[in-house]
SENU-953099 format. One record per residue: x, y, z of N, C-alpha, C in turn. Coordinates in steps of 0.001 Angstrom, whole numbers. Layout:
N
neast;nnorth;nup;caeast;canorth;caup;ceast;cnorth;cup
X;Y;Z;X;Y;Z;X;Y;Z $
...
//
This chain:
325
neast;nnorth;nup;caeast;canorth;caup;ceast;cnorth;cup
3732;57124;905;5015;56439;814;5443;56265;-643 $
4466;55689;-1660;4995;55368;-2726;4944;56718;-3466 $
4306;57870;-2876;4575;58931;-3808;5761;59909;-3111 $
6853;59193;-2178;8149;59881;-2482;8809;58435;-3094 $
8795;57533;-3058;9505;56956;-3222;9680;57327;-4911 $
8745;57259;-5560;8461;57923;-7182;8752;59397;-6999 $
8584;60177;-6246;9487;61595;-6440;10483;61566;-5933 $
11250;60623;-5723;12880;60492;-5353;13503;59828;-6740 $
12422;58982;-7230;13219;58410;-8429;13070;59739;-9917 $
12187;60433;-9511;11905;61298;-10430;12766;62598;-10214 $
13151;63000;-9134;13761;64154;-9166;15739;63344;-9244 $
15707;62393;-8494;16618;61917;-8576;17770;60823;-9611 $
17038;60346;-10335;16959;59261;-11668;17475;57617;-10576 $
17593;57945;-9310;17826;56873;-8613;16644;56139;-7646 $
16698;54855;-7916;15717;54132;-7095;15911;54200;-5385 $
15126;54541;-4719;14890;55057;-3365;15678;53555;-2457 $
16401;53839;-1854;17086;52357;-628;16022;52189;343 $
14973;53485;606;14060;52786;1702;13307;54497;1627 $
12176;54259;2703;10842;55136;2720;11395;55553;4230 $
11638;56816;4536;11405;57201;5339;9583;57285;6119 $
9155;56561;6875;7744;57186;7147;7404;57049;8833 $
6330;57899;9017;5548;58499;10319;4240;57866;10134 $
3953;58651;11537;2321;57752;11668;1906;59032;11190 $
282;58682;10238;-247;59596;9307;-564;60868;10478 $
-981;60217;11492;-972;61812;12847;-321;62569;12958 $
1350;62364;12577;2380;63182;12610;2257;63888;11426 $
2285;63307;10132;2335;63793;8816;1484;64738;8627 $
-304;64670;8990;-1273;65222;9198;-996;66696;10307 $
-440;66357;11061;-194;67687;12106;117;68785;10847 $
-773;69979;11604;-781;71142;10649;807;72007;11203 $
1067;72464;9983;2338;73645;10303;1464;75561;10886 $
1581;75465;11706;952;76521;12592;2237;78112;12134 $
3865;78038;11745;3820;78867;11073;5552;78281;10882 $
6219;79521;9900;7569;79093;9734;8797;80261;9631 $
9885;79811;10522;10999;80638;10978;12126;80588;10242 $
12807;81848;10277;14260;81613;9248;15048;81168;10478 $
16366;80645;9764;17531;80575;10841;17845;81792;11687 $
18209;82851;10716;18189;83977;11682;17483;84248;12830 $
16193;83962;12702;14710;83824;14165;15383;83376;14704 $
15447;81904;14607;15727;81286;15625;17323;80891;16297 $
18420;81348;15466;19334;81844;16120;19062;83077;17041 $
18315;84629;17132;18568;85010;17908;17847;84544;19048 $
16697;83755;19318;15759;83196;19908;16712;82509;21134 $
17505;81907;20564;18356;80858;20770;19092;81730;22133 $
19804;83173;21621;20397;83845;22371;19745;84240;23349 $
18521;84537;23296;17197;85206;24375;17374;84210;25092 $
16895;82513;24713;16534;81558;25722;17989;81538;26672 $
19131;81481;25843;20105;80894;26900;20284;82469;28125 $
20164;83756;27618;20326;84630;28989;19264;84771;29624 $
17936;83927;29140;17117;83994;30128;17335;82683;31275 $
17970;81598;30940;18209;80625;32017;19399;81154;32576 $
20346;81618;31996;21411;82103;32964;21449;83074;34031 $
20532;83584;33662;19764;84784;34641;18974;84594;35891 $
17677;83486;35404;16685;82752;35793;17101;81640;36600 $
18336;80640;35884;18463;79684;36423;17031;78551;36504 $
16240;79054;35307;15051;77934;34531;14509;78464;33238 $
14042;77570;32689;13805;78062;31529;12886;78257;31247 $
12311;79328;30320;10946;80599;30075;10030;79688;29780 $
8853;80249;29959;7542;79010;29628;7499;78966;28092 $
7790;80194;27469;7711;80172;25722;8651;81372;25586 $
9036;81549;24136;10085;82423;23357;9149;83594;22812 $
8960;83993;22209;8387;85087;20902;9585;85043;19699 $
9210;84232;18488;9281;84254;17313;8980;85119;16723 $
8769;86189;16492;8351;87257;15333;7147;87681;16114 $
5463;87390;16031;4849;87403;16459;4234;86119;16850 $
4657;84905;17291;4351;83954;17625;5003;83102;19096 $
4464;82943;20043;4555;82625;21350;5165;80801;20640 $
6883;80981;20824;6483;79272;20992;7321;78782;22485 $
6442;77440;22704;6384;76822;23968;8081;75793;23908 $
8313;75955;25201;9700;75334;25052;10220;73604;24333 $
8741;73390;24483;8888;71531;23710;9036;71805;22017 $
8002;73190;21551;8371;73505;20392;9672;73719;20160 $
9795;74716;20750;11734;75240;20465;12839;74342;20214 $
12472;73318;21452;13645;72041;20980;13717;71631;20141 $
12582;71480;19337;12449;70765;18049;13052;71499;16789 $
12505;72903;17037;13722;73680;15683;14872;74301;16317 $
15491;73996;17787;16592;74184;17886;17584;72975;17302 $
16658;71908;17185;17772;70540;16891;17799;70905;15325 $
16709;70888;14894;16451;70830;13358;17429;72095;12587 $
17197;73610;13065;18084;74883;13264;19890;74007;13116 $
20114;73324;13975;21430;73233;14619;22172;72294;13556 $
20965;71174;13274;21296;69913;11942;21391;71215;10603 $
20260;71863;10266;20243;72310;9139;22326;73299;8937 $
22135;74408;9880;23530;74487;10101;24610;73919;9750 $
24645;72764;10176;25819;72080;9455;25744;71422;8337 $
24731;71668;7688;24405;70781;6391;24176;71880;5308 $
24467;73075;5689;24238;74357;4898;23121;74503;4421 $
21760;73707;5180;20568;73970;4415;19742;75186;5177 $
19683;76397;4358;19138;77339;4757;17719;78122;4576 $
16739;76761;4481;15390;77013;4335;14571;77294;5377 $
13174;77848;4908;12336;78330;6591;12297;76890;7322 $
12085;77112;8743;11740;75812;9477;10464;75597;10285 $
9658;74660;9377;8202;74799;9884;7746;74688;11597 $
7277;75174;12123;6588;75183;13538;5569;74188;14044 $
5214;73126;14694;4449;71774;14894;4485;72023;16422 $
3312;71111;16609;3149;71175;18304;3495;70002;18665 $
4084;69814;19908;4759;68979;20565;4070;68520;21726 $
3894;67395;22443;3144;67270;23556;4811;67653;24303 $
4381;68150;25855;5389;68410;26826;5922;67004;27407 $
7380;67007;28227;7763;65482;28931;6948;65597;29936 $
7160;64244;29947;6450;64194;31784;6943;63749;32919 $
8508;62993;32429;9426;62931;33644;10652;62838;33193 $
11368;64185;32834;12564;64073;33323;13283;63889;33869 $
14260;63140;33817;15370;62619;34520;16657;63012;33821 $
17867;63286;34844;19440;63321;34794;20281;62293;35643 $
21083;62369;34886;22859;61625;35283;24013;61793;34620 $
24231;62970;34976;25360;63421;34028;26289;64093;34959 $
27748;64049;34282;28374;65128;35023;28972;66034;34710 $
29921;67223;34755;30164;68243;33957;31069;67619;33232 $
31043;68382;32012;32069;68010;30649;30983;68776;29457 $
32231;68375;28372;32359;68991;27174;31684;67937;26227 $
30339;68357;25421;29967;67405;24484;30275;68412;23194 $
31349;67336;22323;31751;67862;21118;30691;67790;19780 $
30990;68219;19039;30215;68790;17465;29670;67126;17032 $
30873;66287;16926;30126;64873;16430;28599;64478;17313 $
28660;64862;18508;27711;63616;19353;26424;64557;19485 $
26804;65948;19513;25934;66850;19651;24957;66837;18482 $
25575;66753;17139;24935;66639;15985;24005;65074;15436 $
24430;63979;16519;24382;62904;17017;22944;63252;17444 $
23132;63572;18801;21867;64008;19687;20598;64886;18644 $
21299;65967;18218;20116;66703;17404;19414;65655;16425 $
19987;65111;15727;19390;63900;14967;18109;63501;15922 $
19014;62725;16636;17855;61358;17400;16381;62160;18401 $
17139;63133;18644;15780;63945;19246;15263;64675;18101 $
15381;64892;17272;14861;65345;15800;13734;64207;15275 $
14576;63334;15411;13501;61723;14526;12607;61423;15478 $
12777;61283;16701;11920;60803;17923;10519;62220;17903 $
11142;63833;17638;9968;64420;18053;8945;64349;17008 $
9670;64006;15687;8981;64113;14165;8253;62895;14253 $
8535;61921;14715;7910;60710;14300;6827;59974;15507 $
7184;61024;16707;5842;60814;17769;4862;61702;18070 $
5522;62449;17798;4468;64105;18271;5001;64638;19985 $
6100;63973;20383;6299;63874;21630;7942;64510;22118 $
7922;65343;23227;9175;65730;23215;9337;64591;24257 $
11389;63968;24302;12113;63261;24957;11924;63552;26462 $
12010;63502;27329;12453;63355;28449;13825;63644;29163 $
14364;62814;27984;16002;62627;27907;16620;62184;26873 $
17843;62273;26364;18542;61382;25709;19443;60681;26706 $
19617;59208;25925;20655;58265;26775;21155;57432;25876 $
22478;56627;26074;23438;57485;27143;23967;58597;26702 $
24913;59325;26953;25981;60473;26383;27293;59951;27039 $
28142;60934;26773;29633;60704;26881;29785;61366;28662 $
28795;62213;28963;28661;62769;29980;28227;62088;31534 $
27317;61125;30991;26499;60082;31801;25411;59255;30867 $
24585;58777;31907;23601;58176;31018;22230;58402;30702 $
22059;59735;30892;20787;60540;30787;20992;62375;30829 $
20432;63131;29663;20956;64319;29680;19230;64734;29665 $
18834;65890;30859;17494;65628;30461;17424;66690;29446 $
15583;67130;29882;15136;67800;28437;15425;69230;28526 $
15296;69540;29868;15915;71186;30169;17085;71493;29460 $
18354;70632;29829;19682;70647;29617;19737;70443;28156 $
18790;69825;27649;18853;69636;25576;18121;71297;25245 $
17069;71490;25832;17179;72884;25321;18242;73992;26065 $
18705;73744;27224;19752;74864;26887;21158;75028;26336 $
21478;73062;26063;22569;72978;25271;22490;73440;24059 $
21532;73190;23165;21480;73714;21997;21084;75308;21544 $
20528;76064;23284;20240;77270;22764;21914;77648;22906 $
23080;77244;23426;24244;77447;23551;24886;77828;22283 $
24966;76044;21917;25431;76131;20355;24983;77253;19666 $
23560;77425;19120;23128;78429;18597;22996;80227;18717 $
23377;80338;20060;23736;81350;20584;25263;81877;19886 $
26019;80665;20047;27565;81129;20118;27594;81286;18252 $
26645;80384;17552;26651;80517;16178;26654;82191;15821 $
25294;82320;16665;24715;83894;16299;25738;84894;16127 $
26297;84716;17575;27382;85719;18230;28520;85947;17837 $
29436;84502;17057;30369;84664;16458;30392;84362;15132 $
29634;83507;14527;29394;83247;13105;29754;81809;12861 $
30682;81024;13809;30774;79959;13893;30641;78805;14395 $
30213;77768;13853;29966;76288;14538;30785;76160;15593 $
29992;75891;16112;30632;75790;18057;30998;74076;17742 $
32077;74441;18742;33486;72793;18626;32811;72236;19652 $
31827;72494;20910;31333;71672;21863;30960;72642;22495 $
29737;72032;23406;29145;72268;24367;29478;71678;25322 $
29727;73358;26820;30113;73103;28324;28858;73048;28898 $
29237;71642;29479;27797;71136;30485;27889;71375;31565 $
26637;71450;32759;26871;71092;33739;25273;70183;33919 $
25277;69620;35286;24240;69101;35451;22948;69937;35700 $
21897;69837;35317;20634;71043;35340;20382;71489;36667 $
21034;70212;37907;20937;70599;39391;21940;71407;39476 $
22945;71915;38945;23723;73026;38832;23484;74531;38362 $
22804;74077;36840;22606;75007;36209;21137;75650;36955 $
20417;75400;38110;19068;75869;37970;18900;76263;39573 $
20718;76242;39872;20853;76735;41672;20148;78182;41404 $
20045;78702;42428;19000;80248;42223;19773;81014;42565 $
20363;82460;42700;21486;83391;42557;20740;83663;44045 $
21249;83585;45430;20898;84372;46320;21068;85753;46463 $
22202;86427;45937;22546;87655;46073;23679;88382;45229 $
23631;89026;44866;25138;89729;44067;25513;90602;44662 $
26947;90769;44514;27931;91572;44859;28529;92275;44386 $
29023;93577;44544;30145;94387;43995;31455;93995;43977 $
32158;94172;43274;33815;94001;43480;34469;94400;43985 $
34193;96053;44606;34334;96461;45733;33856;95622;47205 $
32849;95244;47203;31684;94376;48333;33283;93464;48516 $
33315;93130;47927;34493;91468;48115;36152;91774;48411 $
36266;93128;47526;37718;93122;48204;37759;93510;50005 $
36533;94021;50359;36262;94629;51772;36587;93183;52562 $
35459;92085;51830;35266;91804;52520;36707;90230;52900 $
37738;89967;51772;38568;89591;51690;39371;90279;52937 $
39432;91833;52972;40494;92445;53991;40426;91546;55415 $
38888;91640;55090;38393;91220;56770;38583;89861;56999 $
38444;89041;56104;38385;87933;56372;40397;87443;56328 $
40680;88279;55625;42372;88022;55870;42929;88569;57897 $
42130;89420;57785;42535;89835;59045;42273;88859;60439 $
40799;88729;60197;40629;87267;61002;41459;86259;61261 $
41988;85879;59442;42821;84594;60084;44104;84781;60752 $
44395;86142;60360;45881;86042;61109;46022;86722;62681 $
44626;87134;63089;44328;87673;64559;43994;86327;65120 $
43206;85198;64617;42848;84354;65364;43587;82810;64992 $
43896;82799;64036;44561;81338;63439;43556;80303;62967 $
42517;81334;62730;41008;80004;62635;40794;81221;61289 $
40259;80379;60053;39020;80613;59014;37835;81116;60040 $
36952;82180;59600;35982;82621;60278;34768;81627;59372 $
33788;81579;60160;32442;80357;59727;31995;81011;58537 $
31685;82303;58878;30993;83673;57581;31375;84805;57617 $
31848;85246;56569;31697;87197;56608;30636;87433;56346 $
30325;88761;56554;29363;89566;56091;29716;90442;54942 $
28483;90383;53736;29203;91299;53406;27744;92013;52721 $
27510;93441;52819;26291;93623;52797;25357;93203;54363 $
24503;93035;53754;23712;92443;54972;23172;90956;54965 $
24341;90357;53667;24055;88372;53703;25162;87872;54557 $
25194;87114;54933;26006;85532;55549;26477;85049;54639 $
28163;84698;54389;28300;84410;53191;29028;82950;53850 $
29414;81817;53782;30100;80922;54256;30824;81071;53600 $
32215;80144;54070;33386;80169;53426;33401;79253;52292 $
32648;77781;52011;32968;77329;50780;32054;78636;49685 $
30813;79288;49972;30620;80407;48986;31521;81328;48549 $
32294;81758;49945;33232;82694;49708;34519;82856;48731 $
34728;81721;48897;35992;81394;48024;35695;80979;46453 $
34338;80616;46411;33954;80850;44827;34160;82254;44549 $
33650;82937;45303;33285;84843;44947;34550;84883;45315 $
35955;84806;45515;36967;84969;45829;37923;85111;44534 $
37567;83817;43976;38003;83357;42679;37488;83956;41342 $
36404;83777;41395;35492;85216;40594;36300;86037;40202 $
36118;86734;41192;36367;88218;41693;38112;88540;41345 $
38965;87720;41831;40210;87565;41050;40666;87483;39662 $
39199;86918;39154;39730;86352;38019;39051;87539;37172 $
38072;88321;37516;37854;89178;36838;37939;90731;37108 $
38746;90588;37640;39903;92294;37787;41048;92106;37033 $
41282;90561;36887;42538;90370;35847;41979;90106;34609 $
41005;90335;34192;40040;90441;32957;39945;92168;32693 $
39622;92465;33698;39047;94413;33727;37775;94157;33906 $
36730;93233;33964;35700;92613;34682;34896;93326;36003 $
34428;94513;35656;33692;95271;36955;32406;94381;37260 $
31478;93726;36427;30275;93330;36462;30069;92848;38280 $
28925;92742;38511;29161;92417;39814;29001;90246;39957 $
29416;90235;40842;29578;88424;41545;28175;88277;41692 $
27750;87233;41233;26309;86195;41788;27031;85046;42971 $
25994;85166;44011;26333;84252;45402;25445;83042;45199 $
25996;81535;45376;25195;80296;44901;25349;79649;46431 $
24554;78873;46325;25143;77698;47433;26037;76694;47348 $
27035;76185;47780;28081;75225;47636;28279;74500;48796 $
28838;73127;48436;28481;71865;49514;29845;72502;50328 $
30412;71973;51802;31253;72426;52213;32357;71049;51891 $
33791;71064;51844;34902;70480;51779;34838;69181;52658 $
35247;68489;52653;34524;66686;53438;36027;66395;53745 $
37389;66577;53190;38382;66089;53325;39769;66911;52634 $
39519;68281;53356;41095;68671;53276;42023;68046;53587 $
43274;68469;52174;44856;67751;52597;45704;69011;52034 $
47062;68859;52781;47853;69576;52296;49060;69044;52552 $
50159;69446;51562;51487;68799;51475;52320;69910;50717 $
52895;70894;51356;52737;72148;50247;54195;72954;51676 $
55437;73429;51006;56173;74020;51323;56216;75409;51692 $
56744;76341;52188;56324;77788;51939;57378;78324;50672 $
56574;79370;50235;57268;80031;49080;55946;80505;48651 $
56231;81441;47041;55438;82177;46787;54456;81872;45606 $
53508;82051;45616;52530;81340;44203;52388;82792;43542 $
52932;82694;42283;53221;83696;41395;51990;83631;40234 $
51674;85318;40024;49961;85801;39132;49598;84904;38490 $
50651;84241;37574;50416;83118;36644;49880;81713;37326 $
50336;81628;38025;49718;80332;38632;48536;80544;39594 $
48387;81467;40626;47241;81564;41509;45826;82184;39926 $
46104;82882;39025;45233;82556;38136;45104;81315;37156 $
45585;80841;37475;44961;79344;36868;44403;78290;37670 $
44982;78523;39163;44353;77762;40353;42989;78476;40332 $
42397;80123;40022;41260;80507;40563;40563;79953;39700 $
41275;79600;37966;39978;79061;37143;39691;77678;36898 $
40451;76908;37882;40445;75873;38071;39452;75473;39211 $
39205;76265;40214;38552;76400;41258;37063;76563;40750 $
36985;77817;40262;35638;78527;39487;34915;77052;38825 $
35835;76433;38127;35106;75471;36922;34653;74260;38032 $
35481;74288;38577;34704;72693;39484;33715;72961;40228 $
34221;73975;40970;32620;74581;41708;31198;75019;41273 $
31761;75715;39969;30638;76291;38991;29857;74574;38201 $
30661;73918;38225;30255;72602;37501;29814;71551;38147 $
30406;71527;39111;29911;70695;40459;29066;70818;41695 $
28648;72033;41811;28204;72932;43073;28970;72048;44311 $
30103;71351;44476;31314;71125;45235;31867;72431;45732 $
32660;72370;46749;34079;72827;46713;35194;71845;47202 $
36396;72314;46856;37477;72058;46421;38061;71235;47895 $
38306;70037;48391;39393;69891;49167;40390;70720;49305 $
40986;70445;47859;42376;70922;48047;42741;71570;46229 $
44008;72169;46121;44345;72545;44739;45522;71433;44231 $
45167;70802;43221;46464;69532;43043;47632;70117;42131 $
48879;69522;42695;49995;69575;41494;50244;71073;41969 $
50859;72196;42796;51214;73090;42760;52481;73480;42985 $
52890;74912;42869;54157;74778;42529;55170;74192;43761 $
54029;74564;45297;54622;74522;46167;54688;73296;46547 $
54023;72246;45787;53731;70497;46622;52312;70632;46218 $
51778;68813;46738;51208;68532;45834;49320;68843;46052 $
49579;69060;47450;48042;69626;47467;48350;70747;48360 $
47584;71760;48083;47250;73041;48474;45635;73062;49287 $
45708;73243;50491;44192;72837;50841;43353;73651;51028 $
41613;73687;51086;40702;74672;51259;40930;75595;51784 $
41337;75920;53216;41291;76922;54200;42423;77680;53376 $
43591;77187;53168;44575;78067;52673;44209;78683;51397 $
43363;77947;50494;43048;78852;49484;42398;79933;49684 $
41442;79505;50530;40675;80939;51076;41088;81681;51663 $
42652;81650;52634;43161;82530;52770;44508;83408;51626 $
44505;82652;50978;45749;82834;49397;45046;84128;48753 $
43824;83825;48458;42741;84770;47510;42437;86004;48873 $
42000;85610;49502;42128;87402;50907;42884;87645;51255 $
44166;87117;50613;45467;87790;50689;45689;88863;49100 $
45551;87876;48665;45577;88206;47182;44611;89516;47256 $
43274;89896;47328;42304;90824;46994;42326;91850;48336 $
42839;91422;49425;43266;92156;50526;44578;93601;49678 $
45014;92835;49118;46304;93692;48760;45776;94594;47566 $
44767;94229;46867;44313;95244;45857;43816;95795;46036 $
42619;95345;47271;41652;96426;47994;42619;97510;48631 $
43564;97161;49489;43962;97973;50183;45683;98716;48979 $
46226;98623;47951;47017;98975;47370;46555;99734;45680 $
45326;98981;45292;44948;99160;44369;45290;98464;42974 $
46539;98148;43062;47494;97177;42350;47413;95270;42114 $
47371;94667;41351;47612;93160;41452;48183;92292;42232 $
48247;91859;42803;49457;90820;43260;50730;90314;42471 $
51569;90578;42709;52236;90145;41794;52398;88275;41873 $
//
């Protein structure tokens, strides 16, 4: 202690306001090895397409030639993420971390901006340096009142990802809850697979006057609150140029359709902003949608009709080749 407090007054000509200090166990922990930013920015990029893929996160990374474990990572993803904005671009030493042992969440989807995020990296920064111990959680956030430890490492492999990728400090991180982020992909689809299966399911409703329970498409069962996610998708990325194929999730079904909605026509501009309006709540909520609010036609637009709006919509491209107008 007193020999920074004397190399603060010595490098600094100013008398120290206070001693930063740890328990000598922490201080004593050996540095096992050390990473540039660059490492661990692309690291950063590996971890986040391996949970997006995975839908959990890898037991350890590879650093150069060094296996580190995900309680490590958090620790120089926060430290990585602080140094970043402070333009300090020195190696960042490697320390072992004991793992949590009960995570917990309560959060809900939203946007945590650059202040709180840099907030968070701090306090889980000081807490892992000064116990030897990774968090559990931070609490509260702006989100809820517990963000666990999964969701801190893949928020920050975010940030650091998007650093890598574009060169710049990310304005916030899009959350969802980790019971969202860690649903398991049952099946993917073609974009072809969906306009088929839109035809069919448009055809249904207007042969029978009933939403069908499931299409098929392939050889899965798809229900209709799934469907109309992959509906929306799938819309939204042909009006991108978006061939990649659809991932199929599970989604709760609708509890209380309403509608109040005139006839007339919902024009490209608006049924694409209803699909990414749709996409984000579902994708963020594993919900679906009652209804669509505020539209042009009145004020709620309800489930069944959306799902038939969009197999109208992809009915006509499947079978014309062309957009909707």
């Amino acid at each position: 202690m007193y020999s920074m407090i004397l190399d603060y007054y010595n490098t600094s000509g100013n008398k120290a306001a206070f001693a930063a200090m740890k328990p000598i166990t922490i201080v004593n922990l050996p540095v096992l090895n050390t990473f540039t930013i660059d490492q661990i920015k692309q690291a950063a990029t590996t971890v986040r397409d391996y949970i997006e893929n995975n839908q959990k996160l890898p037991n350890t990374i590879l650093i150069g030639s060094t296996e580190v474990t995900m309680p490590q990572f958090l620790e120089l993803l926060t430290t990585t993420t602080i140094r970043i904005n402070n333009g300090n671009n020195k190696p960042i030493p490697l320390r072992t971390f004991t793992a949590p042992t009960n995570p917990l969440e309560n959060i809900v989807a939203g946007n945590i901006y650059k202040t709180e995020y840099l907030k968070i990296a701090n306090a889980v920064k000081n807490y892992m340096d000064s116990t030897g111990k990774t968090p559990n959680y931070v609490s509260p956030t702006s989100i809820g009142n517990q963000l666990r430890y999964e969701n801190l490492v893949y928020m920050y492999s975010m940030i650091l990802d998007y650093y890598n990728t574009s060169g710049n400090k990310a304005a916030f991180a899009a959350m969802k809850p980790w019971s969202v982020v860690s649903q398991p992909v049952l099946a993917t689809f073609t974009i072809d697979q969906i306009k088929q299966a839109a035809t069919s399911v448009r055809n249904t409703i207007e042969t029978t006057r009933l939403l069908p329970t499931t299409v098929l498409i392939g050889t899965t069962n798809v229900t209709m609150p799934q469907f109309l996610e992959l509906l929306a998708t799938t819309t939204i990325q042909i009006n991108n140029g978006n061939n990649n194929p659809v991932t199929l999730k599970n989604f709760t079904a609708p509890t209380s359709p309403l509608e109040n909605i005139v006839a007339g026509n919902i024009y490209k501009t608006e049924y694409l902003k209803i699909a990414n309006d749709i996409k984000n709540y579902m994708d963020t909520s594993g919900k679906t949608p009652d209804f669509a609010y505020k539209t042009s036609l009145g004020t709620y637009l309800r489930y069944e009709n959306l799902v038939y709006m969009y197999s109208m919509i992809l009915d006509y491209y499947n079978t014309s080749g062309n957009k909707a107008a």
